[in-house]
C-alpha positions as CSV (number, residue, x, y, z in Angstrom):
1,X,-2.3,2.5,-31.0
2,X,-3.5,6.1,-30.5
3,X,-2.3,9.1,-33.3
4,X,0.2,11.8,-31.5
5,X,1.1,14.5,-34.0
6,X,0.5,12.2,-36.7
7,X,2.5,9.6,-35.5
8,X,1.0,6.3,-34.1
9,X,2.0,5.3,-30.4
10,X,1.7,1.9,-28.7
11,X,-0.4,1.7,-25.6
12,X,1.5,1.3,-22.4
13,X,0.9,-2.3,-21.2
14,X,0.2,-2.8,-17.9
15,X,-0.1,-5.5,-15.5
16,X,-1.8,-5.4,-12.7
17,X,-1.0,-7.7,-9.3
18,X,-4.1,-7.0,-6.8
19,X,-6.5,-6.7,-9.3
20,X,-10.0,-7.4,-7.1
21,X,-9.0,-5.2,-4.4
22,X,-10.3,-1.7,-3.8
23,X,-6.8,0.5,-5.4
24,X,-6.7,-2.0,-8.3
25,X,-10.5,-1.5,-9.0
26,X,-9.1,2.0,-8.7
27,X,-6.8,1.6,-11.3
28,X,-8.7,0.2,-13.3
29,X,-11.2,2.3,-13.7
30,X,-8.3,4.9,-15.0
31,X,-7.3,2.0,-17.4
32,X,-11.4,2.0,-18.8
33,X,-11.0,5.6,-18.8
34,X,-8.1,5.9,-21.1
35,X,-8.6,2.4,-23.3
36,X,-7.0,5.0,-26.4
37,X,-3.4,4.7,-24.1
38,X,-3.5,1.8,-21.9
39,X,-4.1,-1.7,-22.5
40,X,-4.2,-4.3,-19.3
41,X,-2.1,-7.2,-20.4
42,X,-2.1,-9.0,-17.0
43,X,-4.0,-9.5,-14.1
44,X,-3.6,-11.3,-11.3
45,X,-5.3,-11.6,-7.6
46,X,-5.4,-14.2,-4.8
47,X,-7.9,-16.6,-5.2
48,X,-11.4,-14.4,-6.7
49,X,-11.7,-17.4,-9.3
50,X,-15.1,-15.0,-10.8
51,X,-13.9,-12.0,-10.2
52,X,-10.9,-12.4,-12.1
53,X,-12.3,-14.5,-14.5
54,X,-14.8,-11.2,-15.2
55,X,-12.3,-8.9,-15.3
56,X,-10.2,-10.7,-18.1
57,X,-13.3,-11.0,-20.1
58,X,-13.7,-7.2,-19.6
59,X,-10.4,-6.1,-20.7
60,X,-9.4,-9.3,-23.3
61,X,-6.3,-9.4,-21.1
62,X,-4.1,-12.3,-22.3
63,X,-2.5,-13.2,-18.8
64,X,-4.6,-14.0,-15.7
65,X,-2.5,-15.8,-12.5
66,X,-4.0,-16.6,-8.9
67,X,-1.7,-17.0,-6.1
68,X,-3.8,-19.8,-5.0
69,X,-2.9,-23.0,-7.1
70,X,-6.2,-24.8,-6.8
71,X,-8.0,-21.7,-7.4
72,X,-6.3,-21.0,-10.7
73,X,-6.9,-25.0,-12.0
74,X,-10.3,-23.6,-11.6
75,X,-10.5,-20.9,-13.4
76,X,-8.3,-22.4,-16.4
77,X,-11.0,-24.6,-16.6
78,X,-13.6,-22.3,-16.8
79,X,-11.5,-19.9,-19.0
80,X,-11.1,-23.1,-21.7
81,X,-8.1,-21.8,-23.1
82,X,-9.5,-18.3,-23.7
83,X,-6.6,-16.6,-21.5
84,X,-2.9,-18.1,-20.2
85,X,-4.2,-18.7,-16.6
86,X,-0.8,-18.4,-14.7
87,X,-0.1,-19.3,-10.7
88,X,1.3,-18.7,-7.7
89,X,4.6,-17.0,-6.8
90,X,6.1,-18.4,-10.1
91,X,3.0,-16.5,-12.1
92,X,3.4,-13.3,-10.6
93,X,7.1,-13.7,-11.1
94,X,6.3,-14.5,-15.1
95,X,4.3,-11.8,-15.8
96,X,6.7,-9.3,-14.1
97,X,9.6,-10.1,-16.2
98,X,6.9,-10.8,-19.8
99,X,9.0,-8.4,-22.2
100,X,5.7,-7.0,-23.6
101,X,4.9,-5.7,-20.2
102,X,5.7,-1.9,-19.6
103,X,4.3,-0.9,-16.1
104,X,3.9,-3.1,-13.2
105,X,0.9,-2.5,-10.3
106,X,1.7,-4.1,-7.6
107,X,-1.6,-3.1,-5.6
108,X,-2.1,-6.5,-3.6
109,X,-1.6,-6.9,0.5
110,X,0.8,-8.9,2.1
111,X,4.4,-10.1,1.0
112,X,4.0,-12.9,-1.9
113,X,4.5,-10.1,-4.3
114,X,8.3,-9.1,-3.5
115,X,9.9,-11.7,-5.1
116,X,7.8,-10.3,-8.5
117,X,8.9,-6.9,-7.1
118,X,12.3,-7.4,-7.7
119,X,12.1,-9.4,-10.9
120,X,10.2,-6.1,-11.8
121,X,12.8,-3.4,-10.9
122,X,15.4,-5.9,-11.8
123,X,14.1,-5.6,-16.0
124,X,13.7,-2.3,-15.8
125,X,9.9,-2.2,-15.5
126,X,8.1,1.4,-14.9
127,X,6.5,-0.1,-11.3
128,X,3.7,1.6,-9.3
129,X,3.5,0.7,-5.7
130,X,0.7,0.3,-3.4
131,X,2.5,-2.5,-1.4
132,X,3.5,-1.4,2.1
133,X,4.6,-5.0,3.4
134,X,7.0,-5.5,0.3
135,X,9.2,-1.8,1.6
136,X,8.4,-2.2,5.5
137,X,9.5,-5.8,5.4
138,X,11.9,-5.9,2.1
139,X,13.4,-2.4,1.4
140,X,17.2,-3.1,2.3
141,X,16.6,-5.5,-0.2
142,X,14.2,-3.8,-2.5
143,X,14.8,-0.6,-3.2
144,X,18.8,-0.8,-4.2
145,X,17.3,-2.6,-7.4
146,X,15.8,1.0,-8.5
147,X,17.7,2.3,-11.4
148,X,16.0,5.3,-12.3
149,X,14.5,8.0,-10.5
150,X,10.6,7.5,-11.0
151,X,11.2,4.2,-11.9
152,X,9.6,2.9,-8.5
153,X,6.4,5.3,-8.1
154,X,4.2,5.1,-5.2
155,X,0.4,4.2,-5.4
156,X,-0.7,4.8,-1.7
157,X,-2.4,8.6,-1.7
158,X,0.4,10.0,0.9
159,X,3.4,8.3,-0.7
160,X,2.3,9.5,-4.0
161,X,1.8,13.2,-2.6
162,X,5.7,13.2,-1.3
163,X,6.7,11.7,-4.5
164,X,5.0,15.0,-6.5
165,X,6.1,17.5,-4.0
166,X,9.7,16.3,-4.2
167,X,9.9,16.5,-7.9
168,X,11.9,19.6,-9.4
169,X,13.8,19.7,-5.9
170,X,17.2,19.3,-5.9
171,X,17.8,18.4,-2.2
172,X,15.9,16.3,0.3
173,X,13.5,17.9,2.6
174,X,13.8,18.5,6.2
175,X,11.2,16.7,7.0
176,X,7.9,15.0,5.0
177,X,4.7,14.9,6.7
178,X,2.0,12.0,6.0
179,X,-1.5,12.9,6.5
180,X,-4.1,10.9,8.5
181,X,-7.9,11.4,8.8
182,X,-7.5,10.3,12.4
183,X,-9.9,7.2,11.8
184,X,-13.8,6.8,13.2
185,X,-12.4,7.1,16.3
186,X,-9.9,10.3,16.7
187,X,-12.4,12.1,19.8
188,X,-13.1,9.1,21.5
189,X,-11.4,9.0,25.0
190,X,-9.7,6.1,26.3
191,X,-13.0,4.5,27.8
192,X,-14.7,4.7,24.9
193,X,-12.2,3.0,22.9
194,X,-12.2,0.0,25.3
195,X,-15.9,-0.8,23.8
196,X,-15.2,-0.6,19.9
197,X,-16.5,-3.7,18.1
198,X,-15.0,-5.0,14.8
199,X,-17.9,-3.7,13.1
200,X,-16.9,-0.1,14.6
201,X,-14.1,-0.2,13.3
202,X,-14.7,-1.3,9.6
203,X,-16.8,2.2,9.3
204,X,-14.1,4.3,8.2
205,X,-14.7,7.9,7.7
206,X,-13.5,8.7,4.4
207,X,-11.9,5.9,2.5
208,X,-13.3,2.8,1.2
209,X,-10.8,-0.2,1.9
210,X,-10.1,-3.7,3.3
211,X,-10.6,-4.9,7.2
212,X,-7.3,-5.3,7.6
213,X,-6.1,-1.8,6.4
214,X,-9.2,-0.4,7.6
215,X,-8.8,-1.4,11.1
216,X,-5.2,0.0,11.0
217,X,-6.8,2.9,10.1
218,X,-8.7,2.9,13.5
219,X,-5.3,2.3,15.5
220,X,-3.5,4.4,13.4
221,X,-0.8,1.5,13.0
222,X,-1.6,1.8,9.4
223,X,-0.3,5.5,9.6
224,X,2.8,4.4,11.6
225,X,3.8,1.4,8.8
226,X,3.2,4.7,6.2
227,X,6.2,6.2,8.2
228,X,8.5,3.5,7.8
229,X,7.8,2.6,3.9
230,X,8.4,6.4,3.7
231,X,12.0,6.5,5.2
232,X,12.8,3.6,2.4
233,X,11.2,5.0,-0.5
234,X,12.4,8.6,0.1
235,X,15.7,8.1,1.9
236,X,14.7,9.4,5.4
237,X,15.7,9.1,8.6
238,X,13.1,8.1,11.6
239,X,13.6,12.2,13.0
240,X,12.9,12.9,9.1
241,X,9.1,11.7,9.2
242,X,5.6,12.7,11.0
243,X,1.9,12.0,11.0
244,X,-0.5,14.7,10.9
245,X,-4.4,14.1,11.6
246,X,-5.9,15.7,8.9
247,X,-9.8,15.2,8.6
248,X,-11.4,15.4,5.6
249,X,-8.0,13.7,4.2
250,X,-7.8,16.7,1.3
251,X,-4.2,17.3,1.7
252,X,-2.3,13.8,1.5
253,X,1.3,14.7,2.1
254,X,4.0,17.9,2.6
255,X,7.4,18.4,2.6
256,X,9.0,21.3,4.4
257,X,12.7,22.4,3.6
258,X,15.4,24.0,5.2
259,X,14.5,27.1,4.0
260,X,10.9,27.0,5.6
261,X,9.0,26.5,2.8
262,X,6.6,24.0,2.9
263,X,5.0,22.1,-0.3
264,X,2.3,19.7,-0.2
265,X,-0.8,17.7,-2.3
266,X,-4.4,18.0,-2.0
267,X,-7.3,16.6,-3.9
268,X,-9.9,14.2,-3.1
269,X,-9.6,11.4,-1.7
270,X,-10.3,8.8,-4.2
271,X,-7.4,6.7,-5.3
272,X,-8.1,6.8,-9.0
273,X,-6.1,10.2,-8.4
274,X,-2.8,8.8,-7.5
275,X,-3.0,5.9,-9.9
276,X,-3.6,8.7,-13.1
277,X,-0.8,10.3,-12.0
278,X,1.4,7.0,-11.6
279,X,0.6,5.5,-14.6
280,X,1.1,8.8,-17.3
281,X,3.5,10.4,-15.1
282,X,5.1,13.3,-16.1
283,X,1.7,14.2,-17.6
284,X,-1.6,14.7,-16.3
285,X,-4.5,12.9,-17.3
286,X,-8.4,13.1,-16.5
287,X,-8.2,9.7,-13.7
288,X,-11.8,9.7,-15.7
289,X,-14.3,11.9,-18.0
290,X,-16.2,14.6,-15.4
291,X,-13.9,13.5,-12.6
292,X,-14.9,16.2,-9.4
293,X,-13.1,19.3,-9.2
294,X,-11.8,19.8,-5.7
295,X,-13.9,22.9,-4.8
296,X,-11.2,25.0,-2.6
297,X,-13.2,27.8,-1.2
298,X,-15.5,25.4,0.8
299,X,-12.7,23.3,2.5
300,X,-11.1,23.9,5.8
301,X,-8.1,22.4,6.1
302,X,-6.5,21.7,10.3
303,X,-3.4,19.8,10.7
304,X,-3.2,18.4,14.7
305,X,-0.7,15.9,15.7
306,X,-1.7,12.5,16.8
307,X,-2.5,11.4,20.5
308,X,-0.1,9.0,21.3
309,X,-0.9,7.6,24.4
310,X,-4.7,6.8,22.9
311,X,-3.2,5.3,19.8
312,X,0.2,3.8,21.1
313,X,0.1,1.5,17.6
314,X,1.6,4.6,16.5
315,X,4.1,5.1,19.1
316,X,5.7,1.7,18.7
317,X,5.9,1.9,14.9
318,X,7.9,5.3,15.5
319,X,9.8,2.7,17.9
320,X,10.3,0.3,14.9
321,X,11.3,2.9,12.7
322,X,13.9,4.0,14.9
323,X,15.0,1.1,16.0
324,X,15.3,-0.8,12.6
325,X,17.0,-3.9,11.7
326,X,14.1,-6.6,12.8
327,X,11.7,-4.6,14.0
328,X,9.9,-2.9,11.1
329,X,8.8,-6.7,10.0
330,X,7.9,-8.0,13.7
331,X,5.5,-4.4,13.5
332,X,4.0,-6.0,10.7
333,X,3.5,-9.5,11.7
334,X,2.4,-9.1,15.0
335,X,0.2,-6.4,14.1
336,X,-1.4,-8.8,11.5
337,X,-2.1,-11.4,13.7
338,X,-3.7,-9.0,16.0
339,X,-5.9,-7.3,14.0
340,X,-6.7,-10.8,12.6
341,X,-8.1,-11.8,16.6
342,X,-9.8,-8.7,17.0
343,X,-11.5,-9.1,13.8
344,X,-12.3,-12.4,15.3
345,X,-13.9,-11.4,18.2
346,X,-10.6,-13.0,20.7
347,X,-9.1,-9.6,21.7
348,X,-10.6,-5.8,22.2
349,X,-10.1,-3.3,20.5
350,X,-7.3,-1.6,22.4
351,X,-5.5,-5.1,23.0
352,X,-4.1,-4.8,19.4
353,X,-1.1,-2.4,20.2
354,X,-0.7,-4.6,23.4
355,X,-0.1,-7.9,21.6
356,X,1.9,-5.9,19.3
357,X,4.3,-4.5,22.0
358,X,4.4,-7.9,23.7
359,X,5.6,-9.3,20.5
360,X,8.2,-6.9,19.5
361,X,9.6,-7.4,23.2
362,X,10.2,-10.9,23.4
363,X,12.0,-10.7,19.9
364,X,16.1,-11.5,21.0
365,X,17.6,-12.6,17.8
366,X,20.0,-11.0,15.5
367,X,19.5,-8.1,12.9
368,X,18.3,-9.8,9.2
369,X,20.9,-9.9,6.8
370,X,18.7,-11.3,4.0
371,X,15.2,-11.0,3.0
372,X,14.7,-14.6,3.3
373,X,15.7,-13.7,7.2
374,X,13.6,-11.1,7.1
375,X,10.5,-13.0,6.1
376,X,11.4,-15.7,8.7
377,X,11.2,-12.7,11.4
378,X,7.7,-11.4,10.0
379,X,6.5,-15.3,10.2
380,X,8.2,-15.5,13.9
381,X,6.0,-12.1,15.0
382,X,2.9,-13.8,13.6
383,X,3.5,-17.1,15.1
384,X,4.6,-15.3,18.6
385,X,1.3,-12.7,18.4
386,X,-0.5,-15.9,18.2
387,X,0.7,-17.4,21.6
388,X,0.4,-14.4,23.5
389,X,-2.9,-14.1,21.8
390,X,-3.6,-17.4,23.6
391,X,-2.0,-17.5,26.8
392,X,-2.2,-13.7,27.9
393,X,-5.2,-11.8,26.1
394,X,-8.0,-14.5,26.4
């Protein structure tokens, strides 16, 4: 309880799906920051039996769930009662729809989390995204369930800067511009980038994060995905969106109207930003005591567009967007599968778009009309990715 004007308040409950990753260490280091307003009431990750088990000490947190069955037996032993040790899709789905629960964070990679998504937007839940795969994949299915403007309020630093620039407007922009630091390897020419090694590519310039994301990053597929969960969570059209490289990634996102004006975000680029701002939303919060001031007059900002024919993994998810139906989710699978090889040493560097574009043009089946189809088109991309992998890039 914390005193407001005399009178007491309850702590926003939060769970928290993604917990061990790098945005939900993010947000929780806003939730240690501001223990007087929230309190973490669930946690859940994939299969970090210690990790998990550490943070749920940390926090008292009542609910823990791992998506991996046999890694939540073990931590319910370990735990001996001390915490409801939930699991799998049916855990994630529980602690979205626990009544107690006021605010979502649905900060983990992948797709197992939609199915929680929905149960979450479906009670009413205040949700926080950081999810691209649950919109790129889901959003025909996803986002209808919203019920409230700011309901649904995205995590990922350039979602999050559209989302503030579009509040207090009235109409939709003209177009919304997502903002890319351009990756470790935005000079290198197209020789160069034949010879980049996994371990290249995991150095990324600015942001701490995953392989997988990170090597996105690299191809700027990751910015090209950004483009398509945009056109879901802000209503868009494929003409409606853009990627600018940025370095330095100080401003995150603008929005320019039809009158000219242009709005857009800065700040630094640390996530603990956009998860402040998510999680007390419409005020603003410290993300944590002595956080960094932004120091304007030393930054230069430049905004260039992006090379497509060096980074084509952006050029075929502007295909995807445009082309819709399947193609979003056979982006996303095939582009999983080949970051997966390269990360593996099967495939270069520059081999990832290839096995992409191979992949999205062997797809002949019909449009999805479900998510369930959906998720059987993202499974057929991997699958596909994988035999092309074998039979055409080795």
């Amino acid at each position: 309880m914390r005193e407001n004007g005399g009178a007491r308040v309850a702590k926003k409950r939060v769970a928290l799906i993604g917990a061990t990753g790098s945005v939900g260490s993010s947000v929780l280091d806003v939730c240690r920051a501001h223990g007087d307003r929230l309190e973490v009431a669930a946690l859940a990750a994939g299969r970090d039996v210690e990790g998990l088990a550490r943070l749920g000490t940390e926090f008292g947190t009542p609910f823990l769930c791992l998506a991996d069955e046999k890694a939540a037996e073990v931590l319910s032993e370990k735990l001996s009662g001390r915490a409801a040790v939930l699991r799998g899709i049916s855990g994630l789905s529980e602690i979205a729809l626990t009544p107690s629960i006021d605010h979502v964070v649905f900060a983990s990679s992948g797709t197992a989390a939609i199915g929680a998504l929905q149960d979450a937007l479906r009670a009413g839940k205040e949700v926080s995204l950081a999810n691209k795969e649950s919109v790129v994949v889901g959003g025909p299915w996803v986002m209808p369930l919203v019920r409230a403007r700011d309901q649904l309020r995205p995590l990922d630093s350039e979602h999050n800067a559209i989302w503030q620039c579009l509040h207090g407007e009235t109409e939709k922009p003209r177009k919304i511009y997502l903002t890319a630091s351009g990756g470790p390897f935005r000079d290198w020419g197209p020789e160069e980038l034949k010879n980049v090694t996994p371990e290249m590519a995991l150095k990324h310039p600015v942001w701490s994060m995953g392989a997988k994301i990170t090597v996105d990053s690299a191809t700027l597929m990751n910015k090209g995905i950004e483009l398509i969960e945009a056109m879901f969570l802000f209503g868009l059209g494929a003409h409606q969106v853009e990627a600018l490289v940025s370095p330095g990634s100080f401003v995150h996102g603008l929005a320019e109207f039809e009158d000219g004006s242009v709005k857009m975000l800065a700040g630094a680029p640390d996530m603990r930003l956009p998860a402040a701002s998510c999680l007390f939303w419409p005020e603003r919060l410290p993300p944590q005591p002595n956080f960094p001031r932004p120091e304007l007059p030393t930054r230069r900002v430049v905004f260039d567009l992006a090379d497509e024919e060096r980074f084509p993994a952006l050029r075929l998810a502007k295909e995807a967007a445009t082309l819709g139906g399947a193609y979003p989710a056979l982006l996303v699978g095939a582009d999983e599968t080949a970051v997966n090889c390269f990360l593996k040493g099967e495939i270069p560097f520059m081999a990832i778009p290839e096995v992409v574009e191979a992949t999205m043009e062997s797809y002949g089946d019909k449009c999805p009309h479900s998510l369930d189809e959906a998720l059987e088109v993202l499974n057929w991309a991997r699958r596909k990715g994988q035999d092309l992998v074998a039979r055409d890039f080795r």
